[in-house]
BATOR-310680 format. One record per residue (C-alpha): residue number from 0; residue in three letters; x, y, z. Coordinates in nm, 4 decimals, m for minus. Layout:
N
<atom><resi>NUM</resi><resn>ALA</resn><east>X</east><north>Y</north><up>Z</up></atom>
...
END
This chain:
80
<atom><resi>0</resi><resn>UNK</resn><east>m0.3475</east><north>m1.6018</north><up>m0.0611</up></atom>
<atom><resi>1</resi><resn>UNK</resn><east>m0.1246</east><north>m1.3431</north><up>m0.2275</up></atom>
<atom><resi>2</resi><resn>UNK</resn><east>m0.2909</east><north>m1.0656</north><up>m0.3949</up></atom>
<atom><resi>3</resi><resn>UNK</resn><east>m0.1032</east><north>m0.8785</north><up>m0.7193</up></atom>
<atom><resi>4</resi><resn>UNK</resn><east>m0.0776</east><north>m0.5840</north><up>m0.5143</up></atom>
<atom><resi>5</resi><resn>UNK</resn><east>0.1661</east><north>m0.8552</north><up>m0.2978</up></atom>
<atom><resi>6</resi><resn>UNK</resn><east>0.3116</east><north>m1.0316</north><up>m0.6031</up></atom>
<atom><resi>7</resi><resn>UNK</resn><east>0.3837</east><north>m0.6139</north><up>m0.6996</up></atom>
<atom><resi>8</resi><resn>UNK</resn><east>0.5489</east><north>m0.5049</north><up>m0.3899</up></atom>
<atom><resi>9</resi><resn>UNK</resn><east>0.7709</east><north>m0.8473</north><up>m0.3899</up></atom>
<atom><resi>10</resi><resn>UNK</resn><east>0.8921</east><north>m0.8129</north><up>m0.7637</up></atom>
<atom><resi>11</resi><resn>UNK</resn><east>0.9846</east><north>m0.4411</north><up>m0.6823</up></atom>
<atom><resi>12</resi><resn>UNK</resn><east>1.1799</east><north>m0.5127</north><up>m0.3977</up></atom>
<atom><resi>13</resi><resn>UNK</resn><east>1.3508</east><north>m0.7863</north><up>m0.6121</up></atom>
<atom><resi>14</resi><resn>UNK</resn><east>1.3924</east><north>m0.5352</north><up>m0.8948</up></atom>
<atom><resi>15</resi><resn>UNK</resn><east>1.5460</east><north>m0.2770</north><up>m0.6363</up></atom>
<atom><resi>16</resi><resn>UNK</resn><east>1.7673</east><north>m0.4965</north><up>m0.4617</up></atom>
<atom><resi>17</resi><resn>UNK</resn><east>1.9547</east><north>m0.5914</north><up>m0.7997</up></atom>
<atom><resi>18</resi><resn>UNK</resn><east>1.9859</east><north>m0.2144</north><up>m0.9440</up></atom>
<atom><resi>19</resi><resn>UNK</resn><east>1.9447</east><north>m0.0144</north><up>m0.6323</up></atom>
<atom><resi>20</resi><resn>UNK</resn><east>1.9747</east><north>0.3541</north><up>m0.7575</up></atom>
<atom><resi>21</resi><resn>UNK</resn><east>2.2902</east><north>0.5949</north><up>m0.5973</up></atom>
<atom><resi>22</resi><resn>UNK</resn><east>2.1707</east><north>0.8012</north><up>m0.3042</up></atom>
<atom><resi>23</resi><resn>UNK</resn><east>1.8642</east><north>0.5991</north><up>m0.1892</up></atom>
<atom><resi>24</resi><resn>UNK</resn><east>1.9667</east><north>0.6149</north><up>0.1578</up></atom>
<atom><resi>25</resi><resn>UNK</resn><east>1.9617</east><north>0.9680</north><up>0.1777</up></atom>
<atom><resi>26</resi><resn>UNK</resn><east>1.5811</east><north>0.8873</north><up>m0.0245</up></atom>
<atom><resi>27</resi><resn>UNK</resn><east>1.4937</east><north>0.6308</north><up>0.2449</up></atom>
<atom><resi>28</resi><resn>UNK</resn><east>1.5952</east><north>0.7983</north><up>0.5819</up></atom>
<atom><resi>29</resi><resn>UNK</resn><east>1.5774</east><north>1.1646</north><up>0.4582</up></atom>
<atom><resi>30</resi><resn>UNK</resn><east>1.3424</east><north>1.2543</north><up>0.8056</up></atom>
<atom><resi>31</resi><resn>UNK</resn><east>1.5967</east><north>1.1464</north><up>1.0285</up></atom>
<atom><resi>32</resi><resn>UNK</resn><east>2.0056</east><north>1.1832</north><up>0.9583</up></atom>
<atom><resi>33</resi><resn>UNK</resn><east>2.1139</east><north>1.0320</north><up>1.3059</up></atom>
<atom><resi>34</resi><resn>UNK</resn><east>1.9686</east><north>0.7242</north><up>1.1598</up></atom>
<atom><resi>35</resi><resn>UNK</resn><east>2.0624</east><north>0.7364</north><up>0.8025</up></atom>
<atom><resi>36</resi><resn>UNK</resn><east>2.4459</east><north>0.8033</north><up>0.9141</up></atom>
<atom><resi>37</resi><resn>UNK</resn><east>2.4401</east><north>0.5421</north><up>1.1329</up></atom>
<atom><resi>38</resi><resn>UNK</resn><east>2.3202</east><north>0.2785</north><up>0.8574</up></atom>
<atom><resi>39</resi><resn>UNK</resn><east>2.5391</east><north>0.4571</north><up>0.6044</up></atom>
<atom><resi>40</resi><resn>UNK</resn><east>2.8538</east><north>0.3400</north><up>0.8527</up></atom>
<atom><resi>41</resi><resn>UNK</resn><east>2.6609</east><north>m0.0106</north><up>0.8232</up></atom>
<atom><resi>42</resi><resn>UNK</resn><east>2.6714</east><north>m0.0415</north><up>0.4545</up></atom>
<atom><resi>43</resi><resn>UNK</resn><east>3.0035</east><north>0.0938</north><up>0.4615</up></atom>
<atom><resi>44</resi><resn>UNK</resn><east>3.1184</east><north>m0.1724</north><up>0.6891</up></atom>
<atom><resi>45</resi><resn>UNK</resn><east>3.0016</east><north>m0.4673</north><up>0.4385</up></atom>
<atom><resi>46</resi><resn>UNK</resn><east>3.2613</east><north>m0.3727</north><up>0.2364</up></atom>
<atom><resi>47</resi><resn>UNK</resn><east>3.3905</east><north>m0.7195</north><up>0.1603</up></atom>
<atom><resi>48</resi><resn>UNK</resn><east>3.0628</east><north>m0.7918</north><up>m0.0006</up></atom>
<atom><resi>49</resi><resn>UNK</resn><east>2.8878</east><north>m0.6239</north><up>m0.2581</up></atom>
<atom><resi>50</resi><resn>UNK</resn><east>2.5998</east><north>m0.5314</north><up>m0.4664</up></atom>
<atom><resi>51</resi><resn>UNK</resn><east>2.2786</east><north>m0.7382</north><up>m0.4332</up></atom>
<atom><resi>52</resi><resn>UNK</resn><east>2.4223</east><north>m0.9620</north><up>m0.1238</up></atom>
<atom><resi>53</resi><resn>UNK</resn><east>2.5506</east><north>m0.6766</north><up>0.1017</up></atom>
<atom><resi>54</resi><resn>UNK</resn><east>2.1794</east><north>m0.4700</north><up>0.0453</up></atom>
<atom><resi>55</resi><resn>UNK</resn><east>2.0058</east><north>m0.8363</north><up>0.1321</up></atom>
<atom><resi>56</resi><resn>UNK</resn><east>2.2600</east><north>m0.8495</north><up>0.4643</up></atom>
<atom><resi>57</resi><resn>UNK</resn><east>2.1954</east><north>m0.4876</north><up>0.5273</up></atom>
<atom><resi>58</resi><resn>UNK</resn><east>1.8273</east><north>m0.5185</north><up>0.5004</up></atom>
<atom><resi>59</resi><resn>UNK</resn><east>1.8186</east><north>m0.8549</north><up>0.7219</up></atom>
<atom><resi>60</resi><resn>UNK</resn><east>2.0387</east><north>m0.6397</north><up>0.9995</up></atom>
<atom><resi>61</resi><resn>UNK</resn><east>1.7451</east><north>m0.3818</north><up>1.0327</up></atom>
<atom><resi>62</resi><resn>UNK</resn><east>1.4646</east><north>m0.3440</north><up>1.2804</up></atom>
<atom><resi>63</resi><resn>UNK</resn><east>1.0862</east><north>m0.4234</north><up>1.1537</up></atom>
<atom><resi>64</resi><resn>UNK</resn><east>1.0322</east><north>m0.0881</north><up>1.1927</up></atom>
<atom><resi>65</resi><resn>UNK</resn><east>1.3235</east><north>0.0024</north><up>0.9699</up></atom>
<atom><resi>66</resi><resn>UNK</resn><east>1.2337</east><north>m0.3156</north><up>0.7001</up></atom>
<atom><resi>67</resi><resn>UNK</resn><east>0.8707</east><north>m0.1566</north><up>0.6481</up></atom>
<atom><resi>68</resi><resn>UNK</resn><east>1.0143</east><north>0.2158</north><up>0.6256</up></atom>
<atom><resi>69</resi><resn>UNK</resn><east>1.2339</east><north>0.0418</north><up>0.3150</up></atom>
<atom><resi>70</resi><resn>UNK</resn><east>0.9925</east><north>m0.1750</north><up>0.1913</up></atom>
<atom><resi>71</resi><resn>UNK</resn><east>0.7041</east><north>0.0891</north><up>0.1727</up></atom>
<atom><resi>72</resi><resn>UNK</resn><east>0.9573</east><north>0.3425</north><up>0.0453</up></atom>
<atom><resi>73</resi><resn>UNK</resn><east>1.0835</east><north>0.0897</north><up>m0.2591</up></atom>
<atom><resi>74</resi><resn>UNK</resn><east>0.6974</east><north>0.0063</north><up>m0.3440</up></atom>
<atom><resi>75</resi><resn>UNK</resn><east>0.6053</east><north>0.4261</north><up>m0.3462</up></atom>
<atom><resi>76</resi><resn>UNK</resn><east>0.9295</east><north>0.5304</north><up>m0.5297</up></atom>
<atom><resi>77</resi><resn>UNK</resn><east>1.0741</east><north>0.2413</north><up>m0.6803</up></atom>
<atom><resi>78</resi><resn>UNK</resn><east>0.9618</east><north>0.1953</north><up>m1.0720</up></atom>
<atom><resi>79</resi><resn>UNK</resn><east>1.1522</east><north>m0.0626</north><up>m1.2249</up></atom>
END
């Protein structure tokens, strides 16, 4: 069963996905830049699509590592 801590972290992510703030790359990956260039050339690469459906493809591409890193970064910093 899903707690509201769960029901929390979901709506944030939601919230985030659909108003995602300038710079939160840089936010997410701050500890390493090899990494956060490389998924900045990602993002850059989706081009074609935008908004809310290229952060969903972007966040679908990453690693589970990667996913949580994002995930528990959104639900720390994210206040919608």
């Amino acid at each position: 069963m899903k707690t509201d801590a769960d029901i929390t972290q979901v709506t944030r992510f939601m919230y985030f996905a659909y108003n995602f703030p300038i710079g939160w790359m840089e936010k997410v990956w701050a500890d390493d830049e090899h990494l956060l260039n490389h998924f900045k050339d990602k993002w850059a690469g989706g081009i074609a699509k935008c908004g809310t459906h290229r952060f969903f493809d972007f966040y679908m591409n990453l690693d589970g590592h990667n996913k949580d890193k994002l995930v528990q970064w959104i639900d720390n910093n994210y206040k919608p």
